[in-house]
N, CA, C and O of each residue as an XYZ file, in Angstrom:
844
protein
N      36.575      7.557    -31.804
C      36.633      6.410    -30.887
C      35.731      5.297    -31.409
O      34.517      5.500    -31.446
N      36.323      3.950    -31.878
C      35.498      3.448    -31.763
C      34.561      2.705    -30.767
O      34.778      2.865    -29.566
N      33.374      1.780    -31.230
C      32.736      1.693    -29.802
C      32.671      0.068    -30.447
O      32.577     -0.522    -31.523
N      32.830     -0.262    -28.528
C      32.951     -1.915    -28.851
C      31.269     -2.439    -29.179
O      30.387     -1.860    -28.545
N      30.972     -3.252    -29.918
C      30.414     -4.017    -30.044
C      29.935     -5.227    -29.501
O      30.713     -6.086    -29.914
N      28.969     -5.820    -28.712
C      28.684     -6.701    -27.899
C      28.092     -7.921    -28.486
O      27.443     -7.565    -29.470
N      28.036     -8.999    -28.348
C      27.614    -10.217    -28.331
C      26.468    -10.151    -28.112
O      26.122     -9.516    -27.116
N      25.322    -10.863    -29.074
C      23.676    -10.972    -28.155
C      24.094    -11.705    -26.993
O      23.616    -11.307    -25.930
N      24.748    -12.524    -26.959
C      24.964    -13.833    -26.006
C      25.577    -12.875    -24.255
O      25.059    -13.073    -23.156
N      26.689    -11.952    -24.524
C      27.122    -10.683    -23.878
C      26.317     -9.748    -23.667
O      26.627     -9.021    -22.723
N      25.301     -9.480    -24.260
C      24.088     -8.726    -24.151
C      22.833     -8.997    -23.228
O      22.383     -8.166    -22.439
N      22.303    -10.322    -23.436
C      21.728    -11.460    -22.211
C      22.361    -11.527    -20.631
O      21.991    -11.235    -19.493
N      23.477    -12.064    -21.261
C      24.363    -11.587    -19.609
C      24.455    -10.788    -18.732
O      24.438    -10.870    -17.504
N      24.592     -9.706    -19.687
C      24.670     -8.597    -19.273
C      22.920     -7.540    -18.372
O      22.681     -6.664    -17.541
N      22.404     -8.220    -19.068
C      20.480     -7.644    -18.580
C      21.152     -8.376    -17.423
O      21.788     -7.949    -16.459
N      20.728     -9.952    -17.917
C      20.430    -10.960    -16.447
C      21.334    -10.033    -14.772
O      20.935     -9.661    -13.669
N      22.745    -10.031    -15.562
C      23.597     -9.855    -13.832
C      22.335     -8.301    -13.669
O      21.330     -8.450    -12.975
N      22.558     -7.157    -14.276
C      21.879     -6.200    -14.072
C      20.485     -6.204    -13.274
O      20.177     -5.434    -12.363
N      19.629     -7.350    -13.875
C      18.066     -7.668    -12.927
C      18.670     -8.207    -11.787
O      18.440     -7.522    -10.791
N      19.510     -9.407    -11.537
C      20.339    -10.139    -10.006
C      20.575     -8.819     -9.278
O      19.786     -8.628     -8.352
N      21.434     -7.917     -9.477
C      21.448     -6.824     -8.903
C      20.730     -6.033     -8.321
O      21.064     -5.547     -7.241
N      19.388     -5.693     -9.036
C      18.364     -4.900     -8.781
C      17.656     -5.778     -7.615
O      17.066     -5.233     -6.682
N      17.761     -7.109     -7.740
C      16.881     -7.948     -7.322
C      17.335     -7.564     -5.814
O      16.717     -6.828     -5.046
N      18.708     -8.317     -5.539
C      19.375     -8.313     -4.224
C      20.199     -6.995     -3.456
O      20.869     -6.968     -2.424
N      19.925     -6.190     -4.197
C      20.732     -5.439     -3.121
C      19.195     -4.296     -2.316
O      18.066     -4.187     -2.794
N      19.564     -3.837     -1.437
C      18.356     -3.412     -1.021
C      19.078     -2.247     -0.233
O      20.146     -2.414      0.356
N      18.159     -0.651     -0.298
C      18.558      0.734     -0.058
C      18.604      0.360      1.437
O      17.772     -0.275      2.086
N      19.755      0.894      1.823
C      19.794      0.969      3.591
C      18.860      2.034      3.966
O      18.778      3.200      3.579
N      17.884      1.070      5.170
C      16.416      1.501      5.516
C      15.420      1.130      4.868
O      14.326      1.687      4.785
N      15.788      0.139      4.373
C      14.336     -0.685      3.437
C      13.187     -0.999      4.079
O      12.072     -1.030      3.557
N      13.575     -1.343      5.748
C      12.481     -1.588      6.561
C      11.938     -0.842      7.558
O      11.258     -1.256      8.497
N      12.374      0.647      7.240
C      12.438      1.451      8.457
C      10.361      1.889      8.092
O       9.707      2.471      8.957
N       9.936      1.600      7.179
C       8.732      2.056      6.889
C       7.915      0.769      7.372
O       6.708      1.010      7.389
N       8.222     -0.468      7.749
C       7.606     -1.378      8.319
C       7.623     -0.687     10.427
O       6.741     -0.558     11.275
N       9.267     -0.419     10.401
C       8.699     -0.175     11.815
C       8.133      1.128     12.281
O       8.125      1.174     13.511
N       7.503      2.547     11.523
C       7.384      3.353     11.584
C       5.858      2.936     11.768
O       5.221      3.388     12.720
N       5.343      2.163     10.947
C       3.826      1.348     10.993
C       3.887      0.516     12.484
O       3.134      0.650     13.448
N       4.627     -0.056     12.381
C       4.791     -1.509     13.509
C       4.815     -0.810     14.894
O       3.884     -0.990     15.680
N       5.712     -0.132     15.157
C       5.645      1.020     16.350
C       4.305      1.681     16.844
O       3.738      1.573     17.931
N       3.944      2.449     15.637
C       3.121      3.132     15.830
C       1.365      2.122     15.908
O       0.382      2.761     16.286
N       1.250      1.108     15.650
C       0.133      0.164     15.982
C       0.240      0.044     17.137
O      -0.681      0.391     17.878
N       1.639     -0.591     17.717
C       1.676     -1.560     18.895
C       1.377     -0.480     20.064
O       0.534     -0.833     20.888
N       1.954      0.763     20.229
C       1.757      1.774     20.806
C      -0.183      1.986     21.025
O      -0.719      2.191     22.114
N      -0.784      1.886     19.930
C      -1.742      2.665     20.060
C      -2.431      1.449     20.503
O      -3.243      1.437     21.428
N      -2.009      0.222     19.675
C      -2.746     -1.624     20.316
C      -2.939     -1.478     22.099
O      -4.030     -1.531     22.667
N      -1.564     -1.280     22.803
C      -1.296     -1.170     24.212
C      -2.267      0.150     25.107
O      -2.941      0.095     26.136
N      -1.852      1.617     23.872
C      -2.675      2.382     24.321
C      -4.401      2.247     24.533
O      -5.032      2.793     25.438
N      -4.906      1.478     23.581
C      -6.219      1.118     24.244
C      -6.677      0.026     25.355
O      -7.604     -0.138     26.148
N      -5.659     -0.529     25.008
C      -5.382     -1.762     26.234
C      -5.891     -1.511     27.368
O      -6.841     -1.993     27.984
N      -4.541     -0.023     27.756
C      -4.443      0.344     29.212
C      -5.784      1.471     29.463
O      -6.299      1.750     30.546
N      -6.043      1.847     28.504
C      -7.261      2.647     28.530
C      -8.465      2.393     29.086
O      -9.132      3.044     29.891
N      -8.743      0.876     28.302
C      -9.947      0.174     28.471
C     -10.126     -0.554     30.130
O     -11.095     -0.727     30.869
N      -8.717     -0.841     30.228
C      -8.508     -0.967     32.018
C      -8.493      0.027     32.939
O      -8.341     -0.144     34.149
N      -8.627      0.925     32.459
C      -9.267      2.194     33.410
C      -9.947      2.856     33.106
O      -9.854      4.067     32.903
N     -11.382      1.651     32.953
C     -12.754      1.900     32.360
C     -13.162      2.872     31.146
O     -14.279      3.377     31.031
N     -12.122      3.052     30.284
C     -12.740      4.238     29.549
C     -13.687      3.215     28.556
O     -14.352      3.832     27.724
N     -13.797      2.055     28.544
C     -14.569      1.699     27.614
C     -14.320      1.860     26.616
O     -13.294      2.493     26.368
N     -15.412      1.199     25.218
C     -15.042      0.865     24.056
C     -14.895      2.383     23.270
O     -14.812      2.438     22.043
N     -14.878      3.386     23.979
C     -14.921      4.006     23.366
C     -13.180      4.868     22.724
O     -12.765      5.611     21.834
N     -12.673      4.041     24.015
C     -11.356      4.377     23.753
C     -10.806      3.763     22.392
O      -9.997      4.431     21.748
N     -11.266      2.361     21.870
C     -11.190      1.998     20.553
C     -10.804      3.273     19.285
O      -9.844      3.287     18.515
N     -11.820      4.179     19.405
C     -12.108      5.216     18.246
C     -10.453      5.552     18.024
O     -10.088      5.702     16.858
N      -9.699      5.643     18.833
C      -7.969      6.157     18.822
C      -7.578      5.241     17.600
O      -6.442      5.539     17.231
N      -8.101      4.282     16.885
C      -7.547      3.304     16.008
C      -7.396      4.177     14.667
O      -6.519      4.050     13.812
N      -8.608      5.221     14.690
C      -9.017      5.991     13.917
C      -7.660      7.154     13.495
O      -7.445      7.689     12.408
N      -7.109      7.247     14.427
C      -5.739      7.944     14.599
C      -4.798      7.046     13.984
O      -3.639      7.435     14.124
N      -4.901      6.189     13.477
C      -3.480      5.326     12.937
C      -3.271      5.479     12.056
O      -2.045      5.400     11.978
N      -3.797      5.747     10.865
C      -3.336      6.122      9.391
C      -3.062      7.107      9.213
O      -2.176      7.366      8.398
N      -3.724      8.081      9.919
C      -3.163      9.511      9.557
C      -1.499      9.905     10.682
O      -1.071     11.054     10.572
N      -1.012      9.294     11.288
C      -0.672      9.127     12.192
C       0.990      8.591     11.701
O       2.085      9.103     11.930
N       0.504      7.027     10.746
C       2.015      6.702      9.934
C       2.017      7.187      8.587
O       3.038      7.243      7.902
N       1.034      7.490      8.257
C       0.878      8.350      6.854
C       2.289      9.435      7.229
O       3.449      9.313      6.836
N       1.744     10.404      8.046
C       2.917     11.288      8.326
C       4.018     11.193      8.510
O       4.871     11.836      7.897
N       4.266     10.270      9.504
C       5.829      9.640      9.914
C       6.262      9.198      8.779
O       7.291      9.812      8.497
N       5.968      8.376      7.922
C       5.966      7.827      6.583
C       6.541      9.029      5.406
O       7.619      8.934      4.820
N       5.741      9.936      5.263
C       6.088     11.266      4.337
C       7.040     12.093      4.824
O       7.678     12.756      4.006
N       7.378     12.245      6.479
C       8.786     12.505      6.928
C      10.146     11.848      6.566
O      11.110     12.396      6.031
N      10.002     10.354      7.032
C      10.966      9.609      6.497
C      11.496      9.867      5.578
O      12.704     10.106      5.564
N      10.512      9.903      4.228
C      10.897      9.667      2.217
C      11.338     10.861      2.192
O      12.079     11.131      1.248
N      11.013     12.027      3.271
C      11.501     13.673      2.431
C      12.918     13.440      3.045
O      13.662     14.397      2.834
N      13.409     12.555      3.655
C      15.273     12.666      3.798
C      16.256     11.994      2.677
O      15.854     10.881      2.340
N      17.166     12.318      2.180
C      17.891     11.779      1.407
C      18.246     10.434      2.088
O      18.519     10.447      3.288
N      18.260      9.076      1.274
C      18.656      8.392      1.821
C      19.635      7.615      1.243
O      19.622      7.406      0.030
N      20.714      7.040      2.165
C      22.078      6.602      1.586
C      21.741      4.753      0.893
O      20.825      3.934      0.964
N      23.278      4.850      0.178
C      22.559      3.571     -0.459
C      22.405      3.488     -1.945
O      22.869      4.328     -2.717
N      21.815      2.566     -2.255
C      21.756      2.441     -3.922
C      19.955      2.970     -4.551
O      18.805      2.752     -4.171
N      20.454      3.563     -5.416
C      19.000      4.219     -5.948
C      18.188      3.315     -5.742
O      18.560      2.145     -5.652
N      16.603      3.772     -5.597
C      15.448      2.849     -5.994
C      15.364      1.961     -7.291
O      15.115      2.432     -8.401
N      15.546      0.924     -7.095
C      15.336     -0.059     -8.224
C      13.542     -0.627     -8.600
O      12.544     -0.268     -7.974
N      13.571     -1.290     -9.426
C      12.122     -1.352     -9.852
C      11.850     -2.463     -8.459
O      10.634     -2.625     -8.555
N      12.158     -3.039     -7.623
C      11.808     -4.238     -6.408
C      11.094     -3.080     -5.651
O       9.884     -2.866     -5.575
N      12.030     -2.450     -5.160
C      11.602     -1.379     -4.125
C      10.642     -0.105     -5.036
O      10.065      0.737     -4.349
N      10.560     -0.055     -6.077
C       9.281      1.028     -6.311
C       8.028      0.128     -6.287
O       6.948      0.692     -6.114
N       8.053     -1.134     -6.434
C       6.907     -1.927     -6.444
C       6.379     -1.730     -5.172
O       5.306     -1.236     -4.826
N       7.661     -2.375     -4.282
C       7.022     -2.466     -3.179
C       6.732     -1.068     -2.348
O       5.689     -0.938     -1.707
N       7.265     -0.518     -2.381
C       6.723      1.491     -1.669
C       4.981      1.281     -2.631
O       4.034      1.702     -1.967
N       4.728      0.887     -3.575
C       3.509      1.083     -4.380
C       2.817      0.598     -3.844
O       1.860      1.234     -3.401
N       2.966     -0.985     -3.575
C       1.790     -1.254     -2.565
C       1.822     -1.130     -1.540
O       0.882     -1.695     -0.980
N       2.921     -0.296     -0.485
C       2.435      0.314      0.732
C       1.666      1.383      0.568
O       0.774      1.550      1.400
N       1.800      2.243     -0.401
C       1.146      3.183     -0.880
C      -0.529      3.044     -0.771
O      -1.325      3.773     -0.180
N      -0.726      1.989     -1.461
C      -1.978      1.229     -1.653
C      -2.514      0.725     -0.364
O      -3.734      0.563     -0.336
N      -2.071      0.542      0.342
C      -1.850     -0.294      1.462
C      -2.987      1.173      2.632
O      -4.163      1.341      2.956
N      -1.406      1.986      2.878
C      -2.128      3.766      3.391
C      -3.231      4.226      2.813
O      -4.132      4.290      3.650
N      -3.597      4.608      1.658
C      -4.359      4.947      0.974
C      -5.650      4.253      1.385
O      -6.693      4.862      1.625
N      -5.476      2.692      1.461
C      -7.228      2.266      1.990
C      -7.332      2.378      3.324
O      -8.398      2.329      3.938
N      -6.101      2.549      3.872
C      -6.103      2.856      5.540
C      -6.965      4.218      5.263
O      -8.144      4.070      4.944
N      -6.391      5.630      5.379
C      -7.308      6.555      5.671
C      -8.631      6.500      4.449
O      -9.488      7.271      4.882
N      -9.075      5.941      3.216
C     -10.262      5.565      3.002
C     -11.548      5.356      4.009
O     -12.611      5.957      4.162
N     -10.823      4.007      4.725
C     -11.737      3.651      5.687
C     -11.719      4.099      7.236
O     -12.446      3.761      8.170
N     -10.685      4.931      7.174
C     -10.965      6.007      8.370
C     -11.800      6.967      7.947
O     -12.478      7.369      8.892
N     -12.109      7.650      6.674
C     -12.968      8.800      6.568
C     -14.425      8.079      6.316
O     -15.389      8.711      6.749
N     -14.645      7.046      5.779
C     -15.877      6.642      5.940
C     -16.222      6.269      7.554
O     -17.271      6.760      7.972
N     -15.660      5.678      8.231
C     -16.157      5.514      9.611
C     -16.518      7.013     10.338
O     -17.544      7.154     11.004
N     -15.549      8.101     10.126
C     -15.456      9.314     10.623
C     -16.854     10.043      9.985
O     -17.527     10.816     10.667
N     -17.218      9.673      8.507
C     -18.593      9.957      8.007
C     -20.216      9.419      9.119
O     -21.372      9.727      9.411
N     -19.261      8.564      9.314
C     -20.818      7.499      9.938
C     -20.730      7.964     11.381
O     -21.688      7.959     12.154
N     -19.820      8.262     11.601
C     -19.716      9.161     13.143
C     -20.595     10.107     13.147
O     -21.578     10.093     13.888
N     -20.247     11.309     12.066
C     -20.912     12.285     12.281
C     -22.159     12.480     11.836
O     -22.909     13.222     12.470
N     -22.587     11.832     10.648
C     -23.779     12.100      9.772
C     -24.632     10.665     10.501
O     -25.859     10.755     10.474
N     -24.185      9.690     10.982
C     -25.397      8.618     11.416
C     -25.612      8.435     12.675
O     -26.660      8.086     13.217
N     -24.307      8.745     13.275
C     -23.954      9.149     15.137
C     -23.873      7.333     15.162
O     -24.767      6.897     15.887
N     -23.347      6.659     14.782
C     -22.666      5.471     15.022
C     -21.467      4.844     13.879
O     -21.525      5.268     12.725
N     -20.663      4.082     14.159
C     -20.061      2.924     13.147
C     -19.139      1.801     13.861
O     -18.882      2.008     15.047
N     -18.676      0.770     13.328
C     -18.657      0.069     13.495
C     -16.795     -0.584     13.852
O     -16.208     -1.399     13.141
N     -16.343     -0.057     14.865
C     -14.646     -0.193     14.773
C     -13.807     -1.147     14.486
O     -12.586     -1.076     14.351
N     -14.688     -2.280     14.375
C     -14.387     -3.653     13.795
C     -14.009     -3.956     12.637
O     -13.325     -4.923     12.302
N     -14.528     -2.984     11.882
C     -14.048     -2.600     10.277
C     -12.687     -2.313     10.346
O     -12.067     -2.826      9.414
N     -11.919     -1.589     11.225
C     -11.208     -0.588     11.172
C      -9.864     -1.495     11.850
O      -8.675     -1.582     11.544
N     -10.644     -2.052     12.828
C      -9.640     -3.612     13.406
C      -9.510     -4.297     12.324
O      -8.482     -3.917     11.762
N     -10.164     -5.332     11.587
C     -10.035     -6.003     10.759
C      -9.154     -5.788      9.812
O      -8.232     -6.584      9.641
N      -9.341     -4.387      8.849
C      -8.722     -3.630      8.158
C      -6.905     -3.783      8.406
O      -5.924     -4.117      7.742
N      -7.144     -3.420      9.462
C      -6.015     -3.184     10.265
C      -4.748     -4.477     10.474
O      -3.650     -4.538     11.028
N      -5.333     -5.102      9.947
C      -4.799     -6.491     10.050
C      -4.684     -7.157      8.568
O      -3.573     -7.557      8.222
N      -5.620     -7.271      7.814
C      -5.686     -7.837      6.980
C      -4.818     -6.930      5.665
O      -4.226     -7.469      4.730
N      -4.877     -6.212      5.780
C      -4.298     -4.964      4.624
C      -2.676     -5.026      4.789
O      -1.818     -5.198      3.924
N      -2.579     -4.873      5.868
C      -0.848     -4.958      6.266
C      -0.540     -6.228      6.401
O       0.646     -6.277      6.075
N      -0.872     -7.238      6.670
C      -1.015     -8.629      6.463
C      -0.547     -9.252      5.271
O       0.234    -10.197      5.163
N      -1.216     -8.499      4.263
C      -0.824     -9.174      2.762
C       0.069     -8.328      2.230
O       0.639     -8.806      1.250
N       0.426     -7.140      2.553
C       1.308     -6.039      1.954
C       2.432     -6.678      2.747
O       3.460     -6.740      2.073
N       2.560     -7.198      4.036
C       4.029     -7.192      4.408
C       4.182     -9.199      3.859
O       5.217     -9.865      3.849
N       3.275     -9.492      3.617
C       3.672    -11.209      3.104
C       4.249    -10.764      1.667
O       5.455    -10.610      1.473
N       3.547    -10.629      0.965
C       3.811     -9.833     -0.545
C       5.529     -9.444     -0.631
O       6.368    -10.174     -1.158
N       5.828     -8.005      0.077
C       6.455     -7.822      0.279
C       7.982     -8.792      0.950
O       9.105     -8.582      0.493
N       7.695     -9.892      2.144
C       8.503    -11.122      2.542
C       9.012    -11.760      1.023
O      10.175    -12.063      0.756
N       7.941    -11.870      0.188
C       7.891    -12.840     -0.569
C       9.129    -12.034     -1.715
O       9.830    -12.836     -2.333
N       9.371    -10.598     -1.971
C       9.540    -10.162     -3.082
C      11.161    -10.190     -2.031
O      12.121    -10.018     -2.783
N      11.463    -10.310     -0.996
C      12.804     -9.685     -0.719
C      13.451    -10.825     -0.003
O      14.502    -10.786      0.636
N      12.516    -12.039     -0.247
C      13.043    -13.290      0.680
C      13.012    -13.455      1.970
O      13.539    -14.393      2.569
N      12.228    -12.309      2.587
C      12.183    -12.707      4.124
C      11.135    -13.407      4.724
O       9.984    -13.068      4.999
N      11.852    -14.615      4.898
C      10.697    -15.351      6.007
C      10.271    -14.919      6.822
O       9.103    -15.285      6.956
N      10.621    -14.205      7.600
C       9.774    -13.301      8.960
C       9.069    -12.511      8.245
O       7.912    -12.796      8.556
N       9.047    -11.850      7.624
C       7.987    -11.373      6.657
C       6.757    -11.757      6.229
O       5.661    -11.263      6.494
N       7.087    -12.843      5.426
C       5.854    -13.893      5.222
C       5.249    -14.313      5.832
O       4.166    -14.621      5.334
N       5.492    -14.705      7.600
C       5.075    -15.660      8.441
C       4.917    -14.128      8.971
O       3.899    -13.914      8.314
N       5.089    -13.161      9.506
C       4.541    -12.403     10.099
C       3.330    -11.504      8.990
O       2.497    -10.727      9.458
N       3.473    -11.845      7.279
C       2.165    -11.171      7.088
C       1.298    -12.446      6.882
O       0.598    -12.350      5.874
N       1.176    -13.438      7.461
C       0.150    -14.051      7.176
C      -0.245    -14.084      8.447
O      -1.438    -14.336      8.616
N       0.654    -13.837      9.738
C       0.042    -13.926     10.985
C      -1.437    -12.945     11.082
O      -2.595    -13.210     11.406
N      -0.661    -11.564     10.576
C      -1.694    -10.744     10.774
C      -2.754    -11.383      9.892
O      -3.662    -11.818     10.600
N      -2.928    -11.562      8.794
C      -4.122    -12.437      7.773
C      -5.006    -12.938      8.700
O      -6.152    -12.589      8.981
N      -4.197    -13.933      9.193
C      -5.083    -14.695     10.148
C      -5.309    -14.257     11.354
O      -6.356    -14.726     11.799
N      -4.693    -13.457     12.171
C      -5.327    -12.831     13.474
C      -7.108    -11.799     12.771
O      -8.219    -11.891     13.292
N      -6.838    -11.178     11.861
C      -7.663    -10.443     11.000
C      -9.143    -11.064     11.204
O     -10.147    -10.577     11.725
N      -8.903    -12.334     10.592
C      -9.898    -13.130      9.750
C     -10.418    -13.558     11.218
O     -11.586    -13.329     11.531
N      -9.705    -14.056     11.927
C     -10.236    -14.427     13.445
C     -11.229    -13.557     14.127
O     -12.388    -13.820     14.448
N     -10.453    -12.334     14.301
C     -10.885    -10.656     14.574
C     -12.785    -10.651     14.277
O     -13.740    -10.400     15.012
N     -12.664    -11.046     12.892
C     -14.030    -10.663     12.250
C     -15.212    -11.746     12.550
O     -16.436    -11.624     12.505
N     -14.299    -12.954     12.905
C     -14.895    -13.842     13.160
C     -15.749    -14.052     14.282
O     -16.900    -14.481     14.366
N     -14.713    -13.550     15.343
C     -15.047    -13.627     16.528
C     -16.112    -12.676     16.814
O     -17.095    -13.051     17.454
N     -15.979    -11.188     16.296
C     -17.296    -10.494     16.228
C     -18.616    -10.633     16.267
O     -19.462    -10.295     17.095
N     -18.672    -11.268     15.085
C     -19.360    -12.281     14.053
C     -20.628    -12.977     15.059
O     -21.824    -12.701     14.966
N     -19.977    -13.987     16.071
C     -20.589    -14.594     16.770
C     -20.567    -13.878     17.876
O     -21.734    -13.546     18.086
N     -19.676    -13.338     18.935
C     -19.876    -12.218     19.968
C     -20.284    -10.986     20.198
O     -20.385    -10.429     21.291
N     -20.577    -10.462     18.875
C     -20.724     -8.786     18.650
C     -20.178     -8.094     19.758
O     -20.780     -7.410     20.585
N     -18.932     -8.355     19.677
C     -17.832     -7.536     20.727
C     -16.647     -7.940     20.917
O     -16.646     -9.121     20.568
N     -15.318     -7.558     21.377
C     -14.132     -8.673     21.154
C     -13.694     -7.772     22.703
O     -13.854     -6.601     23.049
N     -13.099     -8.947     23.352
C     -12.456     -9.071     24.629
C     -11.438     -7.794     24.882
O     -10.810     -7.335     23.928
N     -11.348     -7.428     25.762
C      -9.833     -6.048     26.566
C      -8.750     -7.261     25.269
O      -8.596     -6.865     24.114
N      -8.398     -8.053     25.530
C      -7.472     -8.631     25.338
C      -6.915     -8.682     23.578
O      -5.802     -9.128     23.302
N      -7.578     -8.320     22.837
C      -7.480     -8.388     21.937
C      -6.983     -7.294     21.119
O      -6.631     -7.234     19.941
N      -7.050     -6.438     22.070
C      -5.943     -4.964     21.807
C      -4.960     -5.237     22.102
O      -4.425     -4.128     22.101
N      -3.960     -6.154     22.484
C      -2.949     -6.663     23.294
C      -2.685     -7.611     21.985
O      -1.721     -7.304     21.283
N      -3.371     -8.592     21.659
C      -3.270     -9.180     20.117
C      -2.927     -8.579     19.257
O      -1.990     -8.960     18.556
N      -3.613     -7.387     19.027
C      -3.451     -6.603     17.655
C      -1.955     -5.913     18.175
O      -1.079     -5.968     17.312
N      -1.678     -5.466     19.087
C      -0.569     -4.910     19.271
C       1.088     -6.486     19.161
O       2.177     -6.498     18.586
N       0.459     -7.347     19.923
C       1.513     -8.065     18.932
C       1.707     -8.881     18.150
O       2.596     -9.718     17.993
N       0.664     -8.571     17.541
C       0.758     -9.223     15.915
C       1.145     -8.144     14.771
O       1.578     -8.348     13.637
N       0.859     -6.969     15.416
C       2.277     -5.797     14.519
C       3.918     -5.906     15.120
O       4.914     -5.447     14.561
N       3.880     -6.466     16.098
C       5.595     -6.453     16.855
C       5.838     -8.076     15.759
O       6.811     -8.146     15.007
N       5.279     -8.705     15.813
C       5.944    -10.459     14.929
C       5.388     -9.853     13.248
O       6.329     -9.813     12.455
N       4.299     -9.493     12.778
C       4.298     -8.995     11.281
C       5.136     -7.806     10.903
O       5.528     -7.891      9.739
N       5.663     -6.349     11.753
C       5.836     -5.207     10.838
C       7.821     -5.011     11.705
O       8.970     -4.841     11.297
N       7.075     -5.190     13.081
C       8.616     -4.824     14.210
C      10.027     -5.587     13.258
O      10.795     -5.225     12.366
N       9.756     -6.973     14.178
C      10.816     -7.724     13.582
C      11.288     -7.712     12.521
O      12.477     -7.428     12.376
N      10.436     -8.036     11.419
C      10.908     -8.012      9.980
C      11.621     -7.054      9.785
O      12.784     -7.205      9.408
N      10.984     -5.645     10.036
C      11.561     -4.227      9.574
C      12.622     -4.097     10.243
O      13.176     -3.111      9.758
N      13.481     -4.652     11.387
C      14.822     -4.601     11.887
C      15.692     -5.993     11.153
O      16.913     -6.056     11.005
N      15.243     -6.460     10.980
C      15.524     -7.457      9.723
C      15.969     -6.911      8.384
O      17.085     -6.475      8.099
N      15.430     -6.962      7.995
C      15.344     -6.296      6.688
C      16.464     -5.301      6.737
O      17.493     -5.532      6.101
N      16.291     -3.856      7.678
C      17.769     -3.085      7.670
C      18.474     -3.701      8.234
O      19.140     -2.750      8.644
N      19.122     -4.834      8.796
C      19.946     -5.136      8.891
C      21.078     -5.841      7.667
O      22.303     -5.880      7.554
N      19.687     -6.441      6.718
C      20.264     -7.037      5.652
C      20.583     -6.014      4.892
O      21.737     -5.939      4.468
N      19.784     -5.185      4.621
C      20.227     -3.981      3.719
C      21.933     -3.022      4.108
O      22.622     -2.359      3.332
N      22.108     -3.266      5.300
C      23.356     -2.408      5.976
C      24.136     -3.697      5.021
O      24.639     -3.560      3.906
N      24.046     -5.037      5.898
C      24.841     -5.709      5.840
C      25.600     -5.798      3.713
O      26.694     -5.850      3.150
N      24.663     -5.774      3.470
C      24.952     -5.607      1.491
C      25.397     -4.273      1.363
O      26.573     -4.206      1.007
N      24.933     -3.386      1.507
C      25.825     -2.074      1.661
C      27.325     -1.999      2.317
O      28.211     -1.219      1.969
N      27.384     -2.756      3.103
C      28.457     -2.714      3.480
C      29.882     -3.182      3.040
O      31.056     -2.829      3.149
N      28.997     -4.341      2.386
C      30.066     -5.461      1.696
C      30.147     -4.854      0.470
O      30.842     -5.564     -0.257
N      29.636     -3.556     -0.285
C      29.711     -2.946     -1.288
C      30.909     -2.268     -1.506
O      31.492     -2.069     -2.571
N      31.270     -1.867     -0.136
C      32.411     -0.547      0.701
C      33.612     -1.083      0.409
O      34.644     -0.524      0.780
């Protein structure tokens, strides 16, 4: 048999459509790991909310401490299912990498606070708020930016800046208001919710038109 022979010029073409491809099509459930995070904040945002209104005090905060280990799991459930769709392309291993990165400094700075719990008998949950904001903040803008979603972007810079506020406000109050658990809870529903029903929708919708 012989084998055809290609054109450099046919060869170029041929990469380019191949990267367009990789670029735009996206695995159905691309965003299901934004709302597995996004859920699970706003839940626990509200859960201290209502906590703190029936006096349990700041101590009900410490539950924040429960959030990484919490979508870490849901997270490692998800990836162990086969999922339909077009293989992982290099867009989407980037981006799973820096969620990766993303989790990874999440429970970091849960085991150091959990250190200072036990070995100093105090720490500081503001770290853990801040964190909490600012980390997923730039991972889901990053991310907006790599897949074209504006709700993305504008919801990870929201969190950026609710974050930076967060620390701010500390800063000068050494304490932040009931109300601000109610913030953090929806500034994961406009940064992680929306987008991530977004996002699979676009991903169905290109899958579909594949069919």
């Amino acid at each position: 048999m012989e084998e055809k022979n290609i054109t450099e010029k046919e060869s170029l073409e041929l990469i380019t459509q191949m990267i367009q491809q990789t670029k735009d099509n996206l695995p159905i459930g691309s965003g299901t790991t934004f709302l597995i995070w996004g859920y699970t904040s706003v839940i626990i945002g509200c859960l201290v909310w209502i906590l703190q209104l029936l006096n349990f005090g700041n101590s009900a905060a410490w539950i924040y401490v429960l959030l990484p280990f919490i979508g870490c799991l849901l997270s490692i459930l998800y990836n162990r299912k086969p999922k339909e769709g077009i293989a992982e392309n290099y867009s989407t291993y980037m981006i799973n990498s820096i969620w990766k990165l993303v989790s990874y400094s999440f429970i970091i700075a849960a085991i150091i606070i959990v250190y200072f719990i036990i070995f100093h008998k105090q720490a500081h949950t503001i770290i853990f708020f801040v964190l909490g904001l600012l980390l997923p903040g730039i991972g889901t803008a990053v991310t907006g930016l790599a897949l074209k979603e504006k709700s993305a972007v504008v919801g990870g810079f929201l969190g950026i800046t609710f974050g930076i506020a967060a620390m701010e406000m500390y800063i000068l109050n050494s304490t932040l208001t009931i109300d601000w658990h109610l913030g953090f809870a929806a500034s994961y529903a406009i940064m992680m919710v929306i987008p991530g029903h977004l996002i699979n929708d676009k991903a169905k919708k290109q899958n579909n038109g594949r069919t």
